[in-house]
VEXDREN-2710 file (C-alpha; in Angstrom, 1 decimal):
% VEXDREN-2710
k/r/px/py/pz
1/UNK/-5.4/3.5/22.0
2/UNK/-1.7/3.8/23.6
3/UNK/0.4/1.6/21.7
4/UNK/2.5/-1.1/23.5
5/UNK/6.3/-0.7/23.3
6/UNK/9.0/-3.3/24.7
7/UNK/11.9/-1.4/26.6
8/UNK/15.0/-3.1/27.1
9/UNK/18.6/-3.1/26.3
10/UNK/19.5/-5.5/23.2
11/UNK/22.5/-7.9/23.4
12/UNK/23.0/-8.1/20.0
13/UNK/24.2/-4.3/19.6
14/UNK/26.1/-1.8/21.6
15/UNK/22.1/-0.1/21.5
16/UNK/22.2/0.6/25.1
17/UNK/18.6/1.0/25.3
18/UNK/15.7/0.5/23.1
19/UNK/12.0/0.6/22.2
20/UNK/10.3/-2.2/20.5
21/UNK/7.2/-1.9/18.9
22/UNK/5.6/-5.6/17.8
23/UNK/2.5/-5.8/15.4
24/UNK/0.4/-2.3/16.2
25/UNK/-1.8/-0.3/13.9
26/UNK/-0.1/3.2/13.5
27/UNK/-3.3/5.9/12.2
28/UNK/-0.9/8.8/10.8
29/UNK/-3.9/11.1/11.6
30/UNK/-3.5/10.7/15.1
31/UNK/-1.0/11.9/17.8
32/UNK/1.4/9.3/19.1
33/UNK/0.7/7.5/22.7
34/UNK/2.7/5.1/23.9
35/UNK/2.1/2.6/27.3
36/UNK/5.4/3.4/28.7
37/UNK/7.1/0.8/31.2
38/UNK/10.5/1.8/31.6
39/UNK/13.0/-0.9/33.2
40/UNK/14.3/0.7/36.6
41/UNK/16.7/3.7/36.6
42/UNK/15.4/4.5/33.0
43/UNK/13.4/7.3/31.2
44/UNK/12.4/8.5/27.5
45/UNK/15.7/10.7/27.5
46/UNK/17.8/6.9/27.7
47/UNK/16.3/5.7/24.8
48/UNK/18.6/5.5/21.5
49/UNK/17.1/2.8/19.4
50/UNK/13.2/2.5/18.1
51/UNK/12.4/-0.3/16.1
52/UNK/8.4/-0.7/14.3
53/UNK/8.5/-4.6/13.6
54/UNK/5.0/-6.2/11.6
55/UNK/3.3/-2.9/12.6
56/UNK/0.9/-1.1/10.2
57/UNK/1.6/2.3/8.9
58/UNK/2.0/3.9/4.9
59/UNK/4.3/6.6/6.0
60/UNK/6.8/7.4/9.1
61/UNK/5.2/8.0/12.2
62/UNK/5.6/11.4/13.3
63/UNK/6.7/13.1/16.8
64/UNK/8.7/10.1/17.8
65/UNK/11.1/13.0/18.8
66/UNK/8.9/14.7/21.3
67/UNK/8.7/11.8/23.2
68/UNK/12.0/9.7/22.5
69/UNK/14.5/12.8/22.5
70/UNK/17.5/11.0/22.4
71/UNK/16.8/8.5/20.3
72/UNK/19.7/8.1/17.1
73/UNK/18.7/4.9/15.4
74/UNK/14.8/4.2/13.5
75/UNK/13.9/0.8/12.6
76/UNK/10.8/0.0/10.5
77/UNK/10.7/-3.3/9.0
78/UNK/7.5/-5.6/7.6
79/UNK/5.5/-2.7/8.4
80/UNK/4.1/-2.1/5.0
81/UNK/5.7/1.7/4.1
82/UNK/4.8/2.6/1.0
83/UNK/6.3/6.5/0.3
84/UNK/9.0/8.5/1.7
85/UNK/9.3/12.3/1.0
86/UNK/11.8/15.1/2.8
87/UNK/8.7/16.1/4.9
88/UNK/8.5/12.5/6.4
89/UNK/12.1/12.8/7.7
90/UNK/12.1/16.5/8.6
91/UNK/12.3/15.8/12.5
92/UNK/14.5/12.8/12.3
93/UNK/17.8/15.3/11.3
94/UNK/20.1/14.1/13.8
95/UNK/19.5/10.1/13.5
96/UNK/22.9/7.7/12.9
97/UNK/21.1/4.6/11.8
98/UNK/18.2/4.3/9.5
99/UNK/16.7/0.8/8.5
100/UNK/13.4/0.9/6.7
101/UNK/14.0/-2.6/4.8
102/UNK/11.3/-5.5/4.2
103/UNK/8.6/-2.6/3.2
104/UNK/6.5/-1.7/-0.1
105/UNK/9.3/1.4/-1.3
106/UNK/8.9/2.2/-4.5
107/UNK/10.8/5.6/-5.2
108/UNK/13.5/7.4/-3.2
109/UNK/13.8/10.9/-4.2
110/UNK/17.2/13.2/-3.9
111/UNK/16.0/15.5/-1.3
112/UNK/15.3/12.7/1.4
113/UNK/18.4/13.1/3.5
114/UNK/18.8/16.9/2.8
115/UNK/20.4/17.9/6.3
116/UNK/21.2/14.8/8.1
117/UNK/24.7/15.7/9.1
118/UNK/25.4/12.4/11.3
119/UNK/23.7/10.0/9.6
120/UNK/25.8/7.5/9.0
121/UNK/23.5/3.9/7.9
122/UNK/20.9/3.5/5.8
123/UNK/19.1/0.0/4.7
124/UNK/16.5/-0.3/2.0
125/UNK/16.4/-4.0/1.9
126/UNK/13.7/-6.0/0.8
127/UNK/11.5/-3.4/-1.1
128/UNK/10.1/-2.4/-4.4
129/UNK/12.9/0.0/-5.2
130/UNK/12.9/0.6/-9.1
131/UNK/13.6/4.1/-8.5
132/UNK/16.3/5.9/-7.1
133/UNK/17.1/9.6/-7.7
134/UNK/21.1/9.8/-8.2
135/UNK/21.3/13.0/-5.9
136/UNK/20.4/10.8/-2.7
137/UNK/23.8/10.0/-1.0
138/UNK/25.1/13.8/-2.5
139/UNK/25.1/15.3/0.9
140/UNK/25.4/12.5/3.6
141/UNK/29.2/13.1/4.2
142/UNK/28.9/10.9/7.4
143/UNK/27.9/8.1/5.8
144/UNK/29.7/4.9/6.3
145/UNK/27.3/2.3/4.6
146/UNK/24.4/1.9/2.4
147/UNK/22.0/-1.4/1.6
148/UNK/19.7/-1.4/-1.3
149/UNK/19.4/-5.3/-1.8
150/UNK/17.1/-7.7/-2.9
151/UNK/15.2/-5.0/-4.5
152/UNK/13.6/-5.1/-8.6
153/UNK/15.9/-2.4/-10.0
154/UNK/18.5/-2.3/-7.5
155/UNK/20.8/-5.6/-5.6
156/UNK/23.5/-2.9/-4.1
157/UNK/25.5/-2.3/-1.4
158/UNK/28.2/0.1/-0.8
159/UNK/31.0/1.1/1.6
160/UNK/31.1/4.9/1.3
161/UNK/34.6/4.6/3.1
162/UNK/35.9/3.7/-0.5
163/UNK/36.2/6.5/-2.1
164/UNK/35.9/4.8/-6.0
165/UNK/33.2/2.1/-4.3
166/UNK/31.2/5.3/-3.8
167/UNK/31.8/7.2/-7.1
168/UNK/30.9/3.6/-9.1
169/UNK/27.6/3.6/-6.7
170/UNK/26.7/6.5/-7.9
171/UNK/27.2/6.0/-11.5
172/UNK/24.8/2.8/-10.6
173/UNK/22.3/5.0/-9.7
174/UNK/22.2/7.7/-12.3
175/UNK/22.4/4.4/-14.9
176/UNK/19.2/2.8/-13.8
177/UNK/17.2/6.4/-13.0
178/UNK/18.1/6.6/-16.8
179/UNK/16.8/3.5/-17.6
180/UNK/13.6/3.9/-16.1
181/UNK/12.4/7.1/-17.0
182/UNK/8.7/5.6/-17.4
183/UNK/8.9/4.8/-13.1
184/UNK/9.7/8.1/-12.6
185/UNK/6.8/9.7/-14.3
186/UNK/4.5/7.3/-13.5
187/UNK/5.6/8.3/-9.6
188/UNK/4.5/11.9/-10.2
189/UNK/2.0/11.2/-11.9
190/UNK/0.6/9.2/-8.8
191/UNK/1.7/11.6/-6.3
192/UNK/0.3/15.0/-8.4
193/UNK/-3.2/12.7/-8.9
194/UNK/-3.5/12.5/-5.3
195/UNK/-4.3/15.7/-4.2
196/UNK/-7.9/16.7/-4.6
197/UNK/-7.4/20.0/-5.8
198/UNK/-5.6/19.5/-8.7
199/UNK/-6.1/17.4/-11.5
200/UNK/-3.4/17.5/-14.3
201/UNK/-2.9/15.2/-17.6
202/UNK/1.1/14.3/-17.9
203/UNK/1.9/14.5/-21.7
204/UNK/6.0/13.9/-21.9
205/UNK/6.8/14.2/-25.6
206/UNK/9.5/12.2/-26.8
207/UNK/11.7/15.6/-27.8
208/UNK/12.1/16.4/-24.2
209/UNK/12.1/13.0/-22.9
210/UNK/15.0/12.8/-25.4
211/UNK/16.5/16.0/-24.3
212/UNK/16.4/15.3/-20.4
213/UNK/18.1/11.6/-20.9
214/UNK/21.2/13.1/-23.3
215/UNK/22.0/16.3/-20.6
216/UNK/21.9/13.1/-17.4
217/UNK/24.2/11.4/-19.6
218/UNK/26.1/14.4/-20.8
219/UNK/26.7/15.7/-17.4
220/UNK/27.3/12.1/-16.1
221/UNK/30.6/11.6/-18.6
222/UNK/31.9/14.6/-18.8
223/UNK/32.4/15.3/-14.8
224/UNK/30.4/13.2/-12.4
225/UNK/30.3/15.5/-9.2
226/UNK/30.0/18.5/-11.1
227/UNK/26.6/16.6/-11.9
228/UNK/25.6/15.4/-8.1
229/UNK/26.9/19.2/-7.6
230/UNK/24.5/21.0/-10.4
231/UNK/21.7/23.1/-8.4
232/UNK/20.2/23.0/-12.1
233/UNK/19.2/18.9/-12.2
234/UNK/17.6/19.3/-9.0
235/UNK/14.1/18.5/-8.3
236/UNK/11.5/21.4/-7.7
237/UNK/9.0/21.5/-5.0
238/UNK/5.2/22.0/-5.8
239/UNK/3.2/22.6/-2.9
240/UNK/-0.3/22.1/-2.5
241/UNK/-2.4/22.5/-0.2
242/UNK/-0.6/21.0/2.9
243/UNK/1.1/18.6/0.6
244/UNK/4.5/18.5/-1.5
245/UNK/5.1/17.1/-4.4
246/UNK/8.5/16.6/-6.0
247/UNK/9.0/17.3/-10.1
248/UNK/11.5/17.1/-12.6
249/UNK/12.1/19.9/-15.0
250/UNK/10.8/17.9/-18.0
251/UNK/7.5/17.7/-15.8
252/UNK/7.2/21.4/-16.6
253/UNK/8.2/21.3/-19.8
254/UNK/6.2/18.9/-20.6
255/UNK/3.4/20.9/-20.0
256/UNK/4.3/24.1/-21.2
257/UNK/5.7/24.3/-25.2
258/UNK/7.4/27.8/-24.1
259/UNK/9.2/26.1/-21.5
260/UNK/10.1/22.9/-23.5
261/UNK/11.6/25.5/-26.5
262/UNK/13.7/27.3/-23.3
263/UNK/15.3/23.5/-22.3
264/UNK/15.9/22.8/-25.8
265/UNK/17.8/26.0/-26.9
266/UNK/19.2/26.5/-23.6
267/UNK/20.7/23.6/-21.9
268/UNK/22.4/25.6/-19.3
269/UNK/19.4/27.5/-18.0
270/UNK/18.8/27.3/-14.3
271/UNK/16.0/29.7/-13.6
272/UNK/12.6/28.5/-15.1
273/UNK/10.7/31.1/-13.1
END
């Protein structure tokens, strides 16, 4: 079934021409079609704005790209999104604009905007944010402004243009990632019990949870961007199957008592391989 999209030019914006998609069921498992009715004198390639309004999908649509080449702003609102992961994003690199608010977001990990070198908006109104990994913003250096109100943990806004705004957002983040060390486990937790070929039992022991909180904090006060800096508090990648699945250290701690005695004795250890 080709899905219905509204092409015109919105006066509200200086979006010269857009895609609107109203109330359509997006599968994930199948290929994109779209009932294309272009206003005269446009194509695809004239498109810069797509917008997914009361539509139902649990993840970001993929190959929007293929057929919208030009395209620099993605809007999905009251769709219902659930989960975002670097994979979701991986072909939407060169967007300026990003609004996913009024969704079901729980958890936004570090890695998400690894790479988007002119991305310069991002809104996560309106969800179920209690999560948000501090590296996030680390490595948007376009970025102008970013929304996170109306959300459980997080009723934030900030404009990266000031400097100190910025740095304070950041403490923000790494101050309530700190405080809900039980989200973030029970995220993986979720994510790793997914998959069907691979059933694991999380046991965090308070030792390590201990340890992890007092080297955030440590690294937090002593120098913050040598922190959003450290290659060492970055996430790993597991991947299974076709899937990926970002962990902590502590995950692998948790499960190994060799490792657990390595973090302990060594705090500035980067290689757990």
């Amino acid at each position: 079934m080709k899905i219905k999209c509204q092409f015109g030019r919105d006066t509200f914006s200086d979006i010269s021409y857009s895609c609107k998609i109203l109330s359509e069921i997006i599968n994930e498992d199948e290929p994109l079609e779209f009932d294309i009715k272009h206003d005269v004198g446009k194509s695809n390639a004239d498109v810069k704005e797509i917008t997914f309004e009361h539509c139902n999908m649990a993840k970001v649509p993929k190959g929007l790209t293929k057929i919208f080449p030009n395209f620099q702003t993605l809007i999905i609102s009251c769709s219902g999104l659930e989960k975002l992961q670097q994979e979701d994003m991986a072909e939407y690199k060169k967007l300026k604009k990003i609004d996913f608010s009024n969704n079901r977001i729980e958890f936004l990990p570090g890695d998400l905007f690894d790479d988007f070198e002119n991305l310069e908006e991002i809104y996560f109104d309106d969800n179920q944010l209690t999560v948000i990994e501090p590296e996030l913003l680390d490595k948007l250096e376009k970025l102008k402004y970013a929304s996170f109100d109306y959300n459980p943990n997080f009723t934030s806004s900030v404009n990266c243009n000031n400097k100190q705004a910025l740095v304070d957002f950041k403490e923000l983040l790494l101050e309530k990632f700190l405080e809900n060390s039980e989200n973030v486990k029970n995220y993986l937790k979720k994510s790793i019990e997914k998959s069907q070929n691979l059933k694991i039992e999380l046991k965090f022991e308070k030792q390590i949870n201990s340890y992890i909180t007092s080297k955030y904090q440590k690294c937090f006060h002593s120098d913050i961007e040598a922190y959003l800096q450290d290659k060492s508090t970055k996430d790993f990648q597991i991947q299974i199957d076709e899937h990926e699945f970002p962990v902590h250290k502590f995950l692998l701690a948790a499960r190994s008592p060799t490792l657990a005695e390595l973090l302990k004795n060594n705090p500035e250890v980067e290689n757990l391989g």
